[in-house]
Structure formats: C-alpha cells, structure tokens
ChimeraX commands (.cxc) that place a marker at each C-alpha (Angstrom):
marker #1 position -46.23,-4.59,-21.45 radius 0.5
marker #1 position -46.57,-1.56,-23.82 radius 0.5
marker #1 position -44.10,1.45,-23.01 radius 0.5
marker #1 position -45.96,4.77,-23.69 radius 0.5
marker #1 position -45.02,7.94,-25.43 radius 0.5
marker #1 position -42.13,9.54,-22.96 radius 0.5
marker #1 position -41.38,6.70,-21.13 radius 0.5
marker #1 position -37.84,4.43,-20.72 radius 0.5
marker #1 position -36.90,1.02,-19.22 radius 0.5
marker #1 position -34.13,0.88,-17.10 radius 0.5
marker #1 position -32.37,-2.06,-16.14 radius 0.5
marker #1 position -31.69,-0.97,-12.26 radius 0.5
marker #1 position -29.99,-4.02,-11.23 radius 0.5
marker #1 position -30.41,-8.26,-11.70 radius 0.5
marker #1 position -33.73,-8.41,-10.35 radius 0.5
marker #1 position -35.27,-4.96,-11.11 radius 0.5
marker #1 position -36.56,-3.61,-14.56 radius 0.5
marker #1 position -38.38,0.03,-13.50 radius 0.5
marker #1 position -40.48,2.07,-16.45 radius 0.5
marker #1 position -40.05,5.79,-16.12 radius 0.5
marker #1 position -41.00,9.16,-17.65 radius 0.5
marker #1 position -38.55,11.22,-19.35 radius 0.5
marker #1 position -40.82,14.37,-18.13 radius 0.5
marker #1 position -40.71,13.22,-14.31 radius 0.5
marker #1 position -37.36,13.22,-12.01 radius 0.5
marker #1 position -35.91,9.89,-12.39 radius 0.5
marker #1 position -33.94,7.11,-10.25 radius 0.5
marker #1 position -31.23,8.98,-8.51 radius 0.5
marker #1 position -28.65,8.64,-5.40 radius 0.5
marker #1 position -31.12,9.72,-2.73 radius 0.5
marker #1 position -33.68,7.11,-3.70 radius 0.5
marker #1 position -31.00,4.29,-3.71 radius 0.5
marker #1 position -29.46,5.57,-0.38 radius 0.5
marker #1 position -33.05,5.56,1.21 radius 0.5
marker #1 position -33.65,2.10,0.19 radius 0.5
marker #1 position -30.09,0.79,1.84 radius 0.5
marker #1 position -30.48,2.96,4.86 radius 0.5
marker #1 position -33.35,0.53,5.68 radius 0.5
marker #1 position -32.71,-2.66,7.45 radius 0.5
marker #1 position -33.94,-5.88,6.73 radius 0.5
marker #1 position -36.84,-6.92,8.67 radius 0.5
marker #1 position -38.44,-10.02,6.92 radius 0.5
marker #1 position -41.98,-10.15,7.16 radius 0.5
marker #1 position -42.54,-6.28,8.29 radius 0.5
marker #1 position -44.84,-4.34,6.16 radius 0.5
marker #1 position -44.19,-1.07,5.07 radius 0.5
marker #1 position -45.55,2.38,3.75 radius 0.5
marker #1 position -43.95,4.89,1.42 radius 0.5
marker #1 position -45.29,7.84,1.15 radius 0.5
marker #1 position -44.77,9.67,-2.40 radius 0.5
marker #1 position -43.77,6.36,-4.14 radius 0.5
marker #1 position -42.69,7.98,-7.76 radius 0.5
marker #1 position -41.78,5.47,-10.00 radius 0.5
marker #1 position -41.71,3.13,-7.08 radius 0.5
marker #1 position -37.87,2.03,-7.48 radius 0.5
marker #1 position -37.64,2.24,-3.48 radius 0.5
marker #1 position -40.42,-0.07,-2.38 radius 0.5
marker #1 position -39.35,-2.40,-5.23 radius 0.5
marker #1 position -35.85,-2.31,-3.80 radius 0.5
marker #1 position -36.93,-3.14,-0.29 radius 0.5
marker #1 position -38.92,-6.01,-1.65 radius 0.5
marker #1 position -36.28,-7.64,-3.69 radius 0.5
marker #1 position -33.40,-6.63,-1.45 radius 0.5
marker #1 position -36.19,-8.46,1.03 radius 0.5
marker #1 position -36.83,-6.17,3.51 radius 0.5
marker #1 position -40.15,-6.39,4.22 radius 0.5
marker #1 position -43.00,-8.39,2.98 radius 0.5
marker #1 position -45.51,-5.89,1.72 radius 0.5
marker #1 position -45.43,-2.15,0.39 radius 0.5
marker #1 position -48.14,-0.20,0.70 radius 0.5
marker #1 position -47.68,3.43,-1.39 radius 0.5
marker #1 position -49.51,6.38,-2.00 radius 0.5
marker #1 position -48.73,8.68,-4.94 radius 0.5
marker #1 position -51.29,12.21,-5.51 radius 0.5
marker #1 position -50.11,12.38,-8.98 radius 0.5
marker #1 position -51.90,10.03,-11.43 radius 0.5
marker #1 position -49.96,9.66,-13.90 radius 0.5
marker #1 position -47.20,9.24,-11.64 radius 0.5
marker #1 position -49.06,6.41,-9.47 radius 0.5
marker #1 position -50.13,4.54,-12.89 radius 0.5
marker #1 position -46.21,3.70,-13.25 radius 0.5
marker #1 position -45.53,2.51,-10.16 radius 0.5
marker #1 position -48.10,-0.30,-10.70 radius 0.5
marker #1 position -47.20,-0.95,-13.79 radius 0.5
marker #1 position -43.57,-1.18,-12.81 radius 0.5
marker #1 position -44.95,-3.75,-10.01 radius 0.5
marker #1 position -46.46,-5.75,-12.61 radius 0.5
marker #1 position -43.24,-5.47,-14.54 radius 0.5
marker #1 position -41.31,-7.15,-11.76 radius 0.5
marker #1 position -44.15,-9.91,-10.75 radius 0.5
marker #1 position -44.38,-8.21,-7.19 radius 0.5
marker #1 position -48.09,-6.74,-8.18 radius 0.5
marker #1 position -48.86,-8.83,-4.84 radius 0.5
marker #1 position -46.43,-7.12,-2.47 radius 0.5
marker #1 position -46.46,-3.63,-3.78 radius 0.5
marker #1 position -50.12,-2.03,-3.26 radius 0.5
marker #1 position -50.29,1.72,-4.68 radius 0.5
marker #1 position -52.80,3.94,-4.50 radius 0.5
marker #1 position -53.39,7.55,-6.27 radius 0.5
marker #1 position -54.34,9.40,-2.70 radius 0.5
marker #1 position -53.51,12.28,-1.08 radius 0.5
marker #1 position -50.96,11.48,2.12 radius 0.5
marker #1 position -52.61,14.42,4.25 radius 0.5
marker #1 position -55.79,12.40,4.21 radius 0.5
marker #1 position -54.74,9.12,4.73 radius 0.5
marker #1 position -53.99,7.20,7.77 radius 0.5
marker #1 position -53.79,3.10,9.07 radius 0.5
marker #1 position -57.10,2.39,7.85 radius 0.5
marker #1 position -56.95,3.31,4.37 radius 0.5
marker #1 position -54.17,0.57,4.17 radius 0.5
marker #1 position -55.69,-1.64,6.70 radius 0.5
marker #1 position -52.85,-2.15,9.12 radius 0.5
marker #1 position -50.34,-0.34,11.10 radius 0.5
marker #1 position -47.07,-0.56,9.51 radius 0.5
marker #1 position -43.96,-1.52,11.12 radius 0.5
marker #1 position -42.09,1.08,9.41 radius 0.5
marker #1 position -42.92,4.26,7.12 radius 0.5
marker #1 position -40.42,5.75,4.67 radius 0.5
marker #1 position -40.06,8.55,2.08 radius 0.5
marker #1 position -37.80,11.09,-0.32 radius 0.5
marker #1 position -40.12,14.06,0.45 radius 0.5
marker #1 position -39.93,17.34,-1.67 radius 0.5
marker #1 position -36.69,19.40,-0.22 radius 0.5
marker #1 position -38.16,23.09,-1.21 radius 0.5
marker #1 position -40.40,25.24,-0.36 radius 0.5
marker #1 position -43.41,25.97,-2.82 radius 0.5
marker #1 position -42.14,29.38,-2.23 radius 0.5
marker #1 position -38.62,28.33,-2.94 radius 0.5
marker #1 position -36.38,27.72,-5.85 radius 0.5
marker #1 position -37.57,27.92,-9.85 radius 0.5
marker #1 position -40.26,26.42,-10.87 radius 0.5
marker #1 position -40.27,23.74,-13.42 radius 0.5
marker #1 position -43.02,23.97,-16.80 radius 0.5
marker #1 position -43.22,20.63,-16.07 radius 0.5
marker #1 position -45.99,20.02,-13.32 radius 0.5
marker #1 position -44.72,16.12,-12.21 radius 0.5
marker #1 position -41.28,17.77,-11.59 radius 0.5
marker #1 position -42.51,20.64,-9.41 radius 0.5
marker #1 position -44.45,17.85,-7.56 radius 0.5
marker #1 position -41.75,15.93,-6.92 radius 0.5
marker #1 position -39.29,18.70,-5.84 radius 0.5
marker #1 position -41.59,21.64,-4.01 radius 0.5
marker #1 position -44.29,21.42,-1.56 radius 0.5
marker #1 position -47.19,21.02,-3.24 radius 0.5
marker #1 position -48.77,18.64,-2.06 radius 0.5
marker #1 position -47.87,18.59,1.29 radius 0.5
marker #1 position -45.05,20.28,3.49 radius 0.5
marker #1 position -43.01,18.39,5.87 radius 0.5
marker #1 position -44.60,18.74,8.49 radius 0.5
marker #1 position -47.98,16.68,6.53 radius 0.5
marker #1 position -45.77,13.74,5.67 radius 0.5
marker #1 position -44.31,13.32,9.32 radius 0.5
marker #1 position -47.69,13.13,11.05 radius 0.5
marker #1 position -49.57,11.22,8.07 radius 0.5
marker #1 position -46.47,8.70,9.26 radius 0.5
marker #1 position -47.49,9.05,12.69 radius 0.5
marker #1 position -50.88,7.83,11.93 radius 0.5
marker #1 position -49.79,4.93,9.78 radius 0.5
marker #1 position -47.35,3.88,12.32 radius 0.5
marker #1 position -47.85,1.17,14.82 radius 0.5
marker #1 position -46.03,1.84,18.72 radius 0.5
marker #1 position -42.10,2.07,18.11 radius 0.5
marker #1 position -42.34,1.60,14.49 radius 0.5
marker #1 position -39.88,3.55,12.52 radius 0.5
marker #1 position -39.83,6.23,10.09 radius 0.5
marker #1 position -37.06,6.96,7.54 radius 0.5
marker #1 position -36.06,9.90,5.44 radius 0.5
marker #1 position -33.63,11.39,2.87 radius 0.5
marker #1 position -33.71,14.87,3.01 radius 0.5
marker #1 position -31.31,18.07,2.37 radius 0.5
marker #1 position -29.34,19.14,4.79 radius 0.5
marker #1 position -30.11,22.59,4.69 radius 0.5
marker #1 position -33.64,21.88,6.20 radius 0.5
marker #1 position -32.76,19.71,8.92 radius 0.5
marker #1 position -34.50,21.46,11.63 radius 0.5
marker #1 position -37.26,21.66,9.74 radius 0.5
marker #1 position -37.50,18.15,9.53 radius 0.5
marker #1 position -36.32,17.60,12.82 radius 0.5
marker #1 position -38.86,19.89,14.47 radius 0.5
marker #1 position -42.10,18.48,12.15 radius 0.5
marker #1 position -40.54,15.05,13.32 radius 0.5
marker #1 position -40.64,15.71,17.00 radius 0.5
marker #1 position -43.87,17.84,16.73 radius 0.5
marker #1 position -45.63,14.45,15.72 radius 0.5
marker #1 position -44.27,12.32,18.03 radius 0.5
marker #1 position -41.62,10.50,16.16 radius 0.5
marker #1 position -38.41,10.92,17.94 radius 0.5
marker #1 position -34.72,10.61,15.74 radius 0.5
marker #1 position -33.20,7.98,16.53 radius 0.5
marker #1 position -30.11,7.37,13.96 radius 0.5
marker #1 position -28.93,10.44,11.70 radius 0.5
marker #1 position -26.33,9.57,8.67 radius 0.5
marker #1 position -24.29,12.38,6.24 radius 0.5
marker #1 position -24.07,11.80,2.58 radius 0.5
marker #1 position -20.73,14.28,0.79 radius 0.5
marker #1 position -19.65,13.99,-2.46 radius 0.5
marker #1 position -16.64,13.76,-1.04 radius 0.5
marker #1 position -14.36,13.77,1.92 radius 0.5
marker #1 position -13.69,17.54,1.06 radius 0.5
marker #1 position -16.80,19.30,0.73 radius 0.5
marker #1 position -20.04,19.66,2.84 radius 0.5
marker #1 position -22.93,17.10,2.90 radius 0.5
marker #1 position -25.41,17.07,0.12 radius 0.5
marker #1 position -27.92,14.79,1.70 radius 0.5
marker #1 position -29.34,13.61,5.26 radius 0.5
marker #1 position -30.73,10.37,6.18 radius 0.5
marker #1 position -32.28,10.17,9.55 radius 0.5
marker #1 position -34.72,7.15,11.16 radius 0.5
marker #1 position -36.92,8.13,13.57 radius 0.5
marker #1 position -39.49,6.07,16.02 radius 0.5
marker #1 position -42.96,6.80,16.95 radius 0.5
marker #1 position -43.14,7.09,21.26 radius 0.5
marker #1 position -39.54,6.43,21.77 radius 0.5
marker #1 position -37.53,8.49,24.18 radius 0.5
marker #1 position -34.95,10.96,22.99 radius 0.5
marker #1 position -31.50,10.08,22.06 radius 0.5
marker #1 position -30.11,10.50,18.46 radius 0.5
marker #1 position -26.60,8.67,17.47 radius 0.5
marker #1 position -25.06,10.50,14.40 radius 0.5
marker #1 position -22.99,7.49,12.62 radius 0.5
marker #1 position -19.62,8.56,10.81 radius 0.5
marker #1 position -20.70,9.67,7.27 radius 0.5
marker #1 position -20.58,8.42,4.10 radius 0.5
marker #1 position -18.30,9.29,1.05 radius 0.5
marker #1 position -19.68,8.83,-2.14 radius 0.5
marker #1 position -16.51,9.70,-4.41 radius 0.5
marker #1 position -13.22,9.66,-3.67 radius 0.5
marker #1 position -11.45,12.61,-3.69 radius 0.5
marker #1 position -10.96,14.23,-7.01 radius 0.5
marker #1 position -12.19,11.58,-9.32 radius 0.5
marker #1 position -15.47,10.22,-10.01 radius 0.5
marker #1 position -14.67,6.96,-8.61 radius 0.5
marker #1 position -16.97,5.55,-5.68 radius 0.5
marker #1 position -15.32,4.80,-1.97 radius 0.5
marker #1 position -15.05,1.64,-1.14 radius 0.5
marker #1 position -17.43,2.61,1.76 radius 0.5
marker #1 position -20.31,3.65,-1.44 radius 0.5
marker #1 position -19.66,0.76,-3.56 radius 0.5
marker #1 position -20.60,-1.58,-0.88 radius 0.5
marker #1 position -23.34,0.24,-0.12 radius 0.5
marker #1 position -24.46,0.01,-3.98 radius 0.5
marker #1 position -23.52,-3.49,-4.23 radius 0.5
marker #1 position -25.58,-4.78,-1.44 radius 0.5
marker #1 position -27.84,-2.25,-1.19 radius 0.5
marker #1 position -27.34,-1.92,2.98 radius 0.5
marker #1 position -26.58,0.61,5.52 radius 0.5
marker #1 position -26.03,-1.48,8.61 radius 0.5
marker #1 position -22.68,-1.81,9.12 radius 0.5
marker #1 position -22.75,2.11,9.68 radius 0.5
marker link #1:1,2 radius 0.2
marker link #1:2,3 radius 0.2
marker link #1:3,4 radius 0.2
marker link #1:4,5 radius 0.2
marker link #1:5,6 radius 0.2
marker link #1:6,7 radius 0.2
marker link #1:7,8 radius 0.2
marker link #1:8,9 radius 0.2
marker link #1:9,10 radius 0.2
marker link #1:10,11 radius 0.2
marker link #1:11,12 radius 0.2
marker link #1:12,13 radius 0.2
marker link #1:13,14 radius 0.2
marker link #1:14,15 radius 0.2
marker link #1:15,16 radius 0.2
marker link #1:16,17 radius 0.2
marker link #1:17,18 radius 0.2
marker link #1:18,19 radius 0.2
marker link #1:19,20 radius 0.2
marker link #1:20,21 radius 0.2
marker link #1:21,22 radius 0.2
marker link #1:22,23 radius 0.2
marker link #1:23,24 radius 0.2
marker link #1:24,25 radius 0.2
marker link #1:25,26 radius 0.2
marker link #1:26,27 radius 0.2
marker link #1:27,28 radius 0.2
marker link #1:28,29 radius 0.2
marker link #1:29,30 radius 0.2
marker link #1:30,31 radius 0.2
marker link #1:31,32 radius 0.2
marker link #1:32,33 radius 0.2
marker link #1:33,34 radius 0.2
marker link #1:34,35 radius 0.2
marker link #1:35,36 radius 0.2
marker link #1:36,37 radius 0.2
marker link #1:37,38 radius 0.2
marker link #1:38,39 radius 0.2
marker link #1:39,40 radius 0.2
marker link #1:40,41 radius 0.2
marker link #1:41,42 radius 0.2
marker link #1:42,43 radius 0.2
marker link #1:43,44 radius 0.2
marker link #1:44,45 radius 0.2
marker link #1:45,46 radius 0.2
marker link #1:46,47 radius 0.2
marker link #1:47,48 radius 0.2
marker link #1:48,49 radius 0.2
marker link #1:49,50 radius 0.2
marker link #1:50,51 radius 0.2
marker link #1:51,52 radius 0.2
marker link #1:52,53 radius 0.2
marker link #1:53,54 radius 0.2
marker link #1:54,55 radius 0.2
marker link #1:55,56 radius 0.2
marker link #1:56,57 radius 0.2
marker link #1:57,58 radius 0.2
marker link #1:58,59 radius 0.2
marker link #1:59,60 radius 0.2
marker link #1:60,61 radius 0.2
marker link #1:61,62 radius 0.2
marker link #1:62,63 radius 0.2
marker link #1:63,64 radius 0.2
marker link #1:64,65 radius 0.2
marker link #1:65,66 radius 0.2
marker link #1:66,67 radius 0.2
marker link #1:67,68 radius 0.2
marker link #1:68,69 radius 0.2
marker link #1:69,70 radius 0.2
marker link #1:70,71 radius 0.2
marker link #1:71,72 radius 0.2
marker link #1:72,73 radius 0.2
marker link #1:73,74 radius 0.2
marker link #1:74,75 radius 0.2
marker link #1:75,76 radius 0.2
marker link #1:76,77 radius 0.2
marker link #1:77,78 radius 0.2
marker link #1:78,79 radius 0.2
marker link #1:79,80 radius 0.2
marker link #1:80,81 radius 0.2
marker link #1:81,82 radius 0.2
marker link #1:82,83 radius 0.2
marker link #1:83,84 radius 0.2
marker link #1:84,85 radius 0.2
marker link #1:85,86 radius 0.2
marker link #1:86,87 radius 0.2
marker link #1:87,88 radius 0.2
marker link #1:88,89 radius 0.2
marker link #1:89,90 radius 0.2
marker link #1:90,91 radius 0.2
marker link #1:91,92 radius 0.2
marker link #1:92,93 radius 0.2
marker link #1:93,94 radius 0.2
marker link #1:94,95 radius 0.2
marker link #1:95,96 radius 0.2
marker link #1:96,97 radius 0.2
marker link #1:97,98 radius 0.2
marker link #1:98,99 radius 0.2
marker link #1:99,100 radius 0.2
marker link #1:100,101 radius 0.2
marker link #1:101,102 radius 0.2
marker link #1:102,103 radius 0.2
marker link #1:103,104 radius 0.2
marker link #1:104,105 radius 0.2
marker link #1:105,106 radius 0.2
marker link #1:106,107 radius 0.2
marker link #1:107,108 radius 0.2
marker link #1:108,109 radius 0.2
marker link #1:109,110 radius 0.2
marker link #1:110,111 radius 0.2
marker link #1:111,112 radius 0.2
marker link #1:112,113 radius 0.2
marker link #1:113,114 radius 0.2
marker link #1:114,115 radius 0.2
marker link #1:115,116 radius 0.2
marker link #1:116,117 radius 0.2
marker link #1:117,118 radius 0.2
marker link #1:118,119 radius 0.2
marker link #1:119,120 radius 0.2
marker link #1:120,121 radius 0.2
marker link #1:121,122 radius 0.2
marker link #1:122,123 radius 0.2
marker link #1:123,124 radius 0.2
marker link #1:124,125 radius 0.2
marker link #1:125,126 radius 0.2
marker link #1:126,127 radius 0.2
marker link #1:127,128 radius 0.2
marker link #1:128,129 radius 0.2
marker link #1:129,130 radius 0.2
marker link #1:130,131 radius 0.2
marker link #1:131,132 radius 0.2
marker link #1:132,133 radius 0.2
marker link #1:133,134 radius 0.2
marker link #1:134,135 radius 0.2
marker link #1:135,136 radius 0.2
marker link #1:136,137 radius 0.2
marker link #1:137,138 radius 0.2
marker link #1:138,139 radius 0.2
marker link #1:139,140 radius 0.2
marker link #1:140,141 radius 0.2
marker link #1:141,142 radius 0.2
marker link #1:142,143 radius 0.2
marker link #1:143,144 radius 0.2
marker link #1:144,145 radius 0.2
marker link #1:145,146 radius 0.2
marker link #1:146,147 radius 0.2
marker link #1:147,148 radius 0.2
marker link #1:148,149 radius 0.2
marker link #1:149,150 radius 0.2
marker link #1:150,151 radius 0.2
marker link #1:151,152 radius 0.2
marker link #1:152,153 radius 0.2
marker link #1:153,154 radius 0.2
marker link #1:154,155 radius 0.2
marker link #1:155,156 radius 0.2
marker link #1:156,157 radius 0.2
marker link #1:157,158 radius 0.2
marker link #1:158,159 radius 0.2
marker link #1:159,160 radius 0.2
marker link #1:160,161 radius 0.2
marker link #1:161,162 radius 0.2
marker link #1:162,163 radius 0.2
marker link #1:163,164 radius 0.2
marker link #1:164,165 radius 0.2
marker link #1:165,166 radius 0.2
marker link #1:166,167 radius 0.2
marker link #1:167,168 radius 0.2
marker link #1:168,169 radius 0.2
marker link #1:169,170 radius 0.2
marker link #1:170,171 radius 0.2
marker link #1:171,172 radius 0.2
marker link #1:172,173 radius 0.2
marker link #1:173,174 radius 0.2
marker link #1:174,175 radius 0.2
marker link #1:175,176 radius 0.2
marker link #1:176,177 radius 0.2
marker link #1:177,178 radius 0.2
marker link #1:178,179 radius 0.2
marker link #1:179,180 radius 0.2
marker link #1:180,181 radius 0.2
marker link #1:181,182 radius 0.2
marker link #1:182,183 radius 0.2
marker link #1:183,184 radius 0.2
marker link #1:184,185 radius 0.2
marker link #1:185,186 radius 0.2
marker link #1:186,187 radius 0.2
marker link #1:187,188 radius 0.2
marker link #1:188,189 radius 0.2
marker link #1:189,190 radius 0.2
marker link #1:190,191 radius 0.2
marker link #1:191,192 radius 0.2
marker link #1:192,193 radius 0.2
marker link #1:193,194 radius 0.2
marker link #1:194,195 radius 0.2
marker link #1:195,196 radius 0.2
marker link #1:196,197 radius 0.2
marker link #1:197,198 radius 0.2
marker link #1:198,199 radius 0.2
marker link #1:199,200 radius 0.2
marker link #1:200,201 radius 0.2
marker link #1:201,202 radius 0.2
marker link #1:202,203 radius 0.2
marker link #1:203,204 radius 0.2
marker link #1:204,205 radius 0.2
marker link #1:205,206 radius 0.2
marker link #1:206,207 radius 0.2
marker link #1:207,208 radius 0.2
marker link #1:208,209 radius 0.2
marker link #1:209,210 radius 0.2
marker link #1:210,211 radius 0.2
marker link #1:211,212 radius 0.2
marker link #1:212,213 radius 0.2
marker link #1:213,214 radius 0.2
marker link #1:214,215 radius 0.2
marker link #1:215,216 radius 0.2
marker link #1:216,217 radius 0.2
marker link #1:217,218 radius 0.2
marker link #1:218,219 radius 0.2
marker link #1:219,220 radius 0.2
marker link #1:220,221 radius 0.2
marker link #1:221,222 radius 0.2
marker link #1:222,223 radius 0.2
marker link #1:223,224 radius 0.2
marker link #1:224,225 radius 0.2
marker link #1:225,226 radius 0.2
marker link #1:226,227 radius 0.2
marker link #1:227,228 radius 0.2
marker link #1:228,229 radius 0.2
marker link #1:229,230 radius 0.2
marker link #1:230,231 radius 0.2
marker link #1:231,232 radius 0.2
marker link #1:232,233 radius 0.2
marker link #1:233,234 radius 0.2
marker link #1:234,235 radius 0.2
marker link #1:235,236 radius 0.2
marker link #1:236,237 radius 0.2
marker link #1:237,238 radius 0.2
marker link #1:238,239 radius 0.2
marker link #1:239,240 radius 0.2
marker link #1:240,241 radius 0.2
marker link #1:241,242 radius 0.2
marker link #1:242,243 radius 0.2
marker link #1:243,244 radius 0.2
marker link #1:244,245 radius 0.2
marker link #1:245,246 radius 0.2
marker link #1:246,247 radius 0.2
marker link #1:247,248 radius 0.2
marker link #1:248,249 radius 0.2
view
C-alpha cells in the first residue's frame, strides 16, 4: 500500500498497523481509553462518529468487541485514511466509513440500528481556544462541524432501544455534555475520571450513556495514569493498556 506525502505507519500494537498524517492530531490516550472503556459484546455492531484515523473502531474489532463498525468522518482526506488503514489491517469487511456529515445522518444511512454508538468529540468551542493553520486539526479539536449537542442526538437516531452511547470528553464541559446527553434522550449511566496522577485534577471524562433508560449514574473510582512523580504507568493503567479493558472498574 503506498504511504503518501505527510503520512507515518505506526505499529499500535500485535495486531494493528494504523497510517496517519503528520498534519492531523494523532493516536493519543483519550482514543485508547475510549476503546477500553467499551465492553465486549461479540456480535454487536457499532457506530463511531468522527472516526479520524480510525485507530478506535479498529481496536474494538481486534480487541473483538463487536462485529461491525460503521464510521462517519466530514473531512475527506481524513475519511480516505481510515479506509485505507482498514484495508491495511484486512478488516475492510468490518469497518465501513463513510465521508458524511453526522448532523445529517441517522439508522438508515447505515442500514441498521446499532447496539452501541461511540466517539472522541471536539472538546472546544469554535469560539474557544487558538486556532490551528492547519484546518484537519481545528476539525478535530473545535466545533466545526458539529457541537455536542449534534453528536448526542445524531447517536440518538442511530441507536436502537437501550443501546449505549460512549464518550471521552474534558472535564471542564461535563454539563455540557451531560445536558446535550439528557436533552436527547440518552440517560448516563456509568461516569469514569482519568488524572495524570493521584495528585492533581482529572484531565479526561469517560461516561456511557443509554438511549430510554431511567436515571441513575454510578461514578466508578478513577483511574491513575502515572504514578506519582515519575512517568511510570499504575499498575491500574498498564492493565488497562495491556488488555485494552475497562471492566473490572
């Protein structure tokens, strides 16, 4: 497979090569946490919404979570990698992308309702924070193409009766997320807290929620990435990044 001008292979792990673009963000902690915070389901099928380079629905495949991805990505040149990088791993069969806008989406531009919906949505504002020269970074960190709010009810629609939705988001817009959650009818169901450390606040926040379900939200203890001090993972983290699961939390 040819590698174009600005682009890198990564090795992510033993079953996952991913392409990226040096101009675009690239693999981080929040994607990785996302894809462990969901459980495994076997033959569920899936939706991501905003797939990037794709490295989430790829991990969810091979970490055999589900059975079939379907993602939409608004930027092209974004949405080109993420099927090449299904090619690249042979799972061009399970992973269906498609350069679309989420806000005009919904179950029948996949062609089922999906058992579960998931995403690493822009964190700021488009009024918020510097913006980048480069346009796919912008995209991928502002609300450009959609607030909040638009990627909790284009869930809704793509969600079947008690199917679940899950996020990483900051924690600094919580109730915003919270509220757009609730104002679509997805109730949170399980919220998590990502520090750096045991000593300072949390960077990130992953929540599940479920469309129709009644209210009640258990907040699980949090989770440590380093220990204090060093740059050394928790043995809580490295678990997490070994087997690439959340559910003993």
């Amino acid at each position: 497979m040819d590698i174009k001008e600005n682009e890198r292979v990564n090795i992510i792990n033993e079953d996952l090569q991913l392409i990226e673009n040096k101009n675009s963000l690239t693999f981080g902690t929040d994607a990785y946490l996302l894809s462990a915070y969901i459980p495994k389901r076997g033959n569920f099928k899936g939706v991501e919404l905003g797939v990037g380079s794709g490295v989430i629905s790829l991990l969810a495949l091979t970490k055999k979570k589900c059975a079939h991805v379907y993602g939409f990505e608004v930027q092209k040149d974004i949405a080109d990698i993420a099927k090449r990088n299904a090619e690249l791993n042979n799972l061009s069969n399970k992973f269906t992308v498609t350069n679309e806008d989420l806000r005009f989406v919904n179950a029948s531009t996949v062609g089922y309702e999906a058992d579960f919906v998931f995403s690493n949505p822009p964190y700021m504002k488009s009024t918020s924070g510097k913006l980048n020269e480069n346009e796919n970074k912008n995209a991928s960190r502002h609300e450009i193409f959609g607030e909040i709010n638009d990627f909790c009810a284009c869930a809704k629609r793509l969600l079947k009766f008690g199917g679940a939705f899950y996020v990483v988001y900051r924690p600094d817009r919580m109730i915003d997320l919270i509220s757009a959650l609730r104002s679509n009818g997805l109730e949170p169901k399980r919220l998590t807290f990502i520090h750096p450390n045991s000593s300072t606040p949390p960077s990130l926040l992953l929540i599940s929620a479920k469309s129709g379900a009644k209210s009640g939200l258990t907040v699980t203890k949090p989770i440590c990435i380093y220990k204090d001090g060093t740059q050394e993972y928790t043995e809580q983290y490295q678990r997490i990044y070994d087997t690439c699961c959340m559910e003993e939390i």
